[in-house]
N, C-alpha and C positions, 0 to 999 in steps of 0.2 A: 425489792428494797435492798439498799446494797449491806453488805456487812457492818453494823456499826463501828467495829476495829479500825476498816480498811476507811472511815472518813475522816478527812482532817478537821484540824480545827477552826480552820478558815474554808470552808468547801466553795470549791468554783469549779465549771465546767469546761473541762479539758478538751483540747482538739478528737482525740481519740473517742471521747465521747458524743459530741456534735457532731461528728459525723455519721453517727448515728441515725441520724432524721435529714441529713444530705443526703441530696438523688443527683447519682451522679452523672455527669453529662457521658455520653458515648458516641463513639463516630460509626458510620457503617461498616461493615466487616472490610476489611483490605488483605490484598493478595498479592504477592510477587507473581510476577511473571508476564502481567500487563503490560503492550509497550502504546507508543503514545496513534498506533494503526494511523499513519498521516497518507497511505496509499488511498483505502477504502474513504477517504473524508476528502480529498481531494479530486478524486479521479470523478469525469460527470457522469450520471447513470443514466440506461436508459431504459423504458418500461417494455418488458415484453411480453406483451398478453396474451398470446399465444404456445409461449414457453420457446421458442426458439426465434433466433434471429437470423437473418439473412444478408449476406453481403456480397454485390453484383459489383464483378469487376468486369476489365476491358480485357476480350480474349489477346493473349500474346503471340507475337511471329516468332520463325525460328531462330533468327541473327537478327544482328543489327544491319542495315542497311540503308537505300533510299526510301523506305518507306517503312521503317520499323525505327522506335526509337533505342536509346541503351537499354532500357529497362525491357525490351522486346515486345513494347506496346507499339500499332498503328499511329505513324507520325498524321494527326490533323493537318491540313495541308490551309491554309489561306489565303486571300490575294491583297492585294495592296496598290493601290492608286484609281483613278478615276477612269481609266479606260483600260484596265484589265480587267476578262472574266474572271466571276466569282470561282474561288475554287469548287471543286466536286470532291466532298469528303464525308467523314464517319468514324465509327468505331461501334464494333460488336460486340455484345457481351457473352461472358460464359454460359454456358447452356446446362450446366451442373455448378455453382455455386458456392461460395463457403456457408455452413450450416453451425450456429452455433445452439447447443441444445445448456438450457441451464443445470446447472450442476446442484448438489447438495449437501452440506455438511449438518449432522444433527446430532442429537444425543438426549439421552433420558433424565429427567431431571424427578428423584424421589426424595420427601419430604413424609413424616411422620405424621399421620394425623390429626396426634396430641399435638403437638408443638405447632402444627397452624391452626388449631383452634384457639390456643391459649394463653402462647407465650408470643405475643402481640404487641404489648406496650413497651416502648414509644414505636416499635422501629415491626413494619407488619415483615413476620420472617419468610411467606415466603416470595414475597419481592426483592429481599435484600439477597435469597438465594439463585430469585433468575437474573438477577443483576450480574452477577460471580458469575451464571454458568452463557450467558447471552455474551459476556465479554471474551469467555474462552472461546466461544463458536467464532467469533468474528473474529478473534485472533488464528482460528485456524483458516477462513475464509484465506482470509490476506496471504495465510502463507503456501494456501493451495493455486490461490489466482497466481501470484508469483512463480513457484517453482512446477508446478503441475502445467501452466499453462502459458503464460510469458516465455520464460529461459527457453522450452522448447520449440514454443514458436519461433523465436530467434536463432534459433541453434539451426530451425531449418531453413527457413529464407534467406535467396540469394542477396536480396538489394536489403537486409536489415541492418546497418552498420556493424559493425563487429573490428573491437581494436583492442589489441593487445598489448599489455603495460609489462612483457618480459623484458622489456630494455631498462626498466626501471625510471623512464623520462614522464614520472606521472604528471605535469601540468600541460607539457607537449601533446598526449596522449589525449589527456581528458578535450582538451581543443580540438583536437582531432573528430574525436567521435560529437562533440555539438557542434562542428562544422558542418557534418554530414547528415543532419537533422534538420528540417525547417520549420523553425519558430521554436522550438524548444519550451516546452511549457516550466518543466523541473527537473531533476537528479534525482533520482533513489542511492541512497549508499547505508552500509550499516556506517553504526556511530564509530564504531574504530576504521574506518576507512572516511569518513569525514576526518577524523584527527590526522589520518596518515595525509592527508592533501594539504591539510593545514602545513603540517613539519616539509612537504614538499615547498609550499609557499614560499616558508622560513627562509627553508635552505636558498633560494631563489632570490631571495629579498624584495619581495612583496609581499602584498598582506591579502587575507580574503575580506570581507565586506561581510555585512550582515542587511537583511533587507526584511522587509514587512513582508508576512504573506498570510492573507486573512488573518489578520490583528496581531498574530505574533511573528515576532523576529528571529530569524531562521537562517543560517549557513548560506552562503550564495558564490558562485562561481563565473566572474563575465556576466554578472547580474542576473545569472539563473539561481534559482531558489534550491537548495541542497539538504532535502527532508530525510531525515531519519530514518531506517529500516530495518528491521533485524530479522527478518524472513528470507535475504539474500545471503546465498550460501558461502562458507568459509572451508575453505580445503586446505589439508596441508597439515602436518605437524606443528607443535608450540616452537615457537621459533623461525618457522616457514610459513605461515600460514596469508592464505593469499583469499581475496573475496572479488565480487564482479560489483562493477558499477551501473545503474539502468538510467537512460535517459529517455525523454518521451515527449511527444507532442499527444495533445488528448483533444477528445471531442467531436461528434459527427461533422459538423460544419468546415472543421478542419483537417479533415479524411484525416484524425488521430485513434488513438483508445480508448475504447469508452467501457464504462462498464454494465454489464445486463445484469437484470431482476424483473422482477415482477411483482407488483403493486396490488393492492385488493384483494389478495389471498387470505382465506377465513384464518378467524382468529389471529388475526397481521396483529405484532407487540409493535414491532418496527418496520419501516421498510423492504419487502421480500422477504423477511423472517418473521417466523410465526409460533408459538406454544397453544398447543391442543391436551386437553383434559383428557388422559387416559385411563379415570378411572384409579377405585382404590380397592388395594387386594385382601386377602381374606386378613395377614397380617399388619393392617391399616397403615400401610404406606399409602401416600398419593403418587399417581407419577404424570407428568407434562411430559410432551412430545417437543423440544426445541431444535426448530428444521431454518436452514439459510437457502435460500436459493440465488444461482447466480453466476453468471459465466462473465467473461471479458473478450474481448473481440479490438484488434489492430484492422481499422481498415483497410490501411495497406502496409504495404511493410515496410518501408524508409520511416514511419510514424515512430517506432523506439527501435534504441538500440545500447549494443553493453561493452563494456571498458572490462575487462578481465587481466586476471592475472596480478591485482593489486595486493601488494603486499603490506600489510596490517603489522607488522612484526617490526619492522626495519627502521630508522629512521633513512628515507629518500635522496638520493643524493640528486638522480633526476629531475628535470621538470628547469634547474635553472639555466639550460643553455638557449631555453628558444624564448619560452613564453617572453611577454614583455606587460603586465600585469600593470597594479599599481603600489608605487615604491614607495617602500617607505620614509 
């Protein structure tokens, strides 16, 4: 009962009070550092049951010649008309193969005993903590597929387009390297190198477009879709600093990039990722095992390739003597 002094003489029930017997609404825990992973949600997967994947290419000759082509593949030969014989042709394949073995990112997730017994209403705690720690796996994912395994891919094949924006001609440039890509499915760039293409745009007097892609509306370049990324590395000093741009055609059918996992794996939460119950220790922690599996694999090597040397710092003067875009 409250103090007889402290009531008025007209008593009513104040906000500070009522809220008293209010239950307040709460959202799930939130975290910086989350980006919006448009690589791994994009790119198509493919299931490998086995844990590795296999990719059978055309043995190469040593030059180009009459019967090799630029890429130092076996030129197929054909014939044409009704009274020529059929040609006599072929191609062999490699006798040792590319091998691709799945990779793993994982990490230990510990939870107090007490607190997933008990502290449970509304929100069960520890779903809301593999939520957090399943986000951070797959943001490492991305950024291992990326730099672990992409950039060096490319960095070593000879036919992977590879263009450099030291001229500073970023819309010349960026043309360039999807010229030299067939069918171009997307662009990877981080978000400040999106903005830097835009101010190249500007300066140019053209504008970039925006386009649908899978329900939402996304950056686009010549009508390629220009996804966000922040797992593409930025080099250079504040004031210098330059980042790479990836472009890519995807998909088995389209000898592109695809990406591997593996399906069906015990205690699967998600696709090729899995948490396993490890038990709780003397100090009544629990702990789950949260393991990703998963490699990426370029069929061949003209499927992607990267624009380097963009400068994120500057505003571009490049880009407006060639392109011919759409004007404003």
């Amino acid at each position: 009962m409250p103090d007889e002094e402290n009531v008025s003489q007209d008593p009513f029930l104040t906000p500070d009070g009522a809220r008293q017997l209010a239950t307040a609404s709460k959202s799930a825990p939130q975290m910086l550092g989350f980006s919006s992973r448009w690589f791994l949600k994009v790119l198509p997967w493919v299931n490998v049951p086995g844990g590795t994947y296999q990719v059978n290419s055309v043995v190469k000759g040593k030059e180009e010649g009459e019967h090799i082509d630029k890429y130092g593949q076996p030129k197929i030969k054909v014939s044409v008309g009704e009274t020529t014989s059929p040609a006599l042709s072929g191609a062999e394949y490699h006798i040792e193969p590319e091998i691709y073995n799945l990779n793993v990112v994982r990490t230990v997730m510990r939870i107090p005993a007490l607190v997933a017994d008990i502290y449970n209403y509304k929100m069960n705690q520890t779903e809301q903590q593999l939520k957090l720690v399943v986000a951070t796996v797959r943001e490492e994912q991305e950024r291992e597929m990326i730099n672990t395994h992409l950039l060096p891919y490319i960095n070593n094949q000879q036919f992977s387009p590879k263009v450099s924006n030291a001229d500073g001609r970023t819309l010349d440039n960026l043309d360039g390297l999807i010229t030299r890509i067939r069918d171009v499915h997307f662009i990877l760039a981080q978000p400040s190198a999106i903005a830097a293409i835009g101010r190249a745009a500007s300066a140019a007097g053209v504008y970039t477009q925006t386009v649908d892609f899978g329900g939402q509306m996304v950056s686009s370049w010549r009508g390629i879709p220009v996804l966000p990324c922040n797992k593409l590395p930025v080099v250079g000093e504040q004031g210098k600093r330059t980042t790479t741009v990836m472009a890519m055609r995807t998909g088995e059918a389209n000898s592109g990039v695809i990406g591997l996992y593996q399906t069906g794996i015990p205690d699967e939460y998600e696709p090729g990722l899995n948490v396993r119950f490890m038990g709780i220790d003397q100090e009544a922690m629990i702990s789950y095992l949260v393991s990703a599996y998963f490699s990426i694999a370029a069929l061949v090597p003209d499927a992607i390739g990267i624009l380097t040397d963009l400068s994120i710092d500057d505003t571009p003067a490049g880009g407006n003597k060639g392109p011919t875009g759409n004007k404003k």
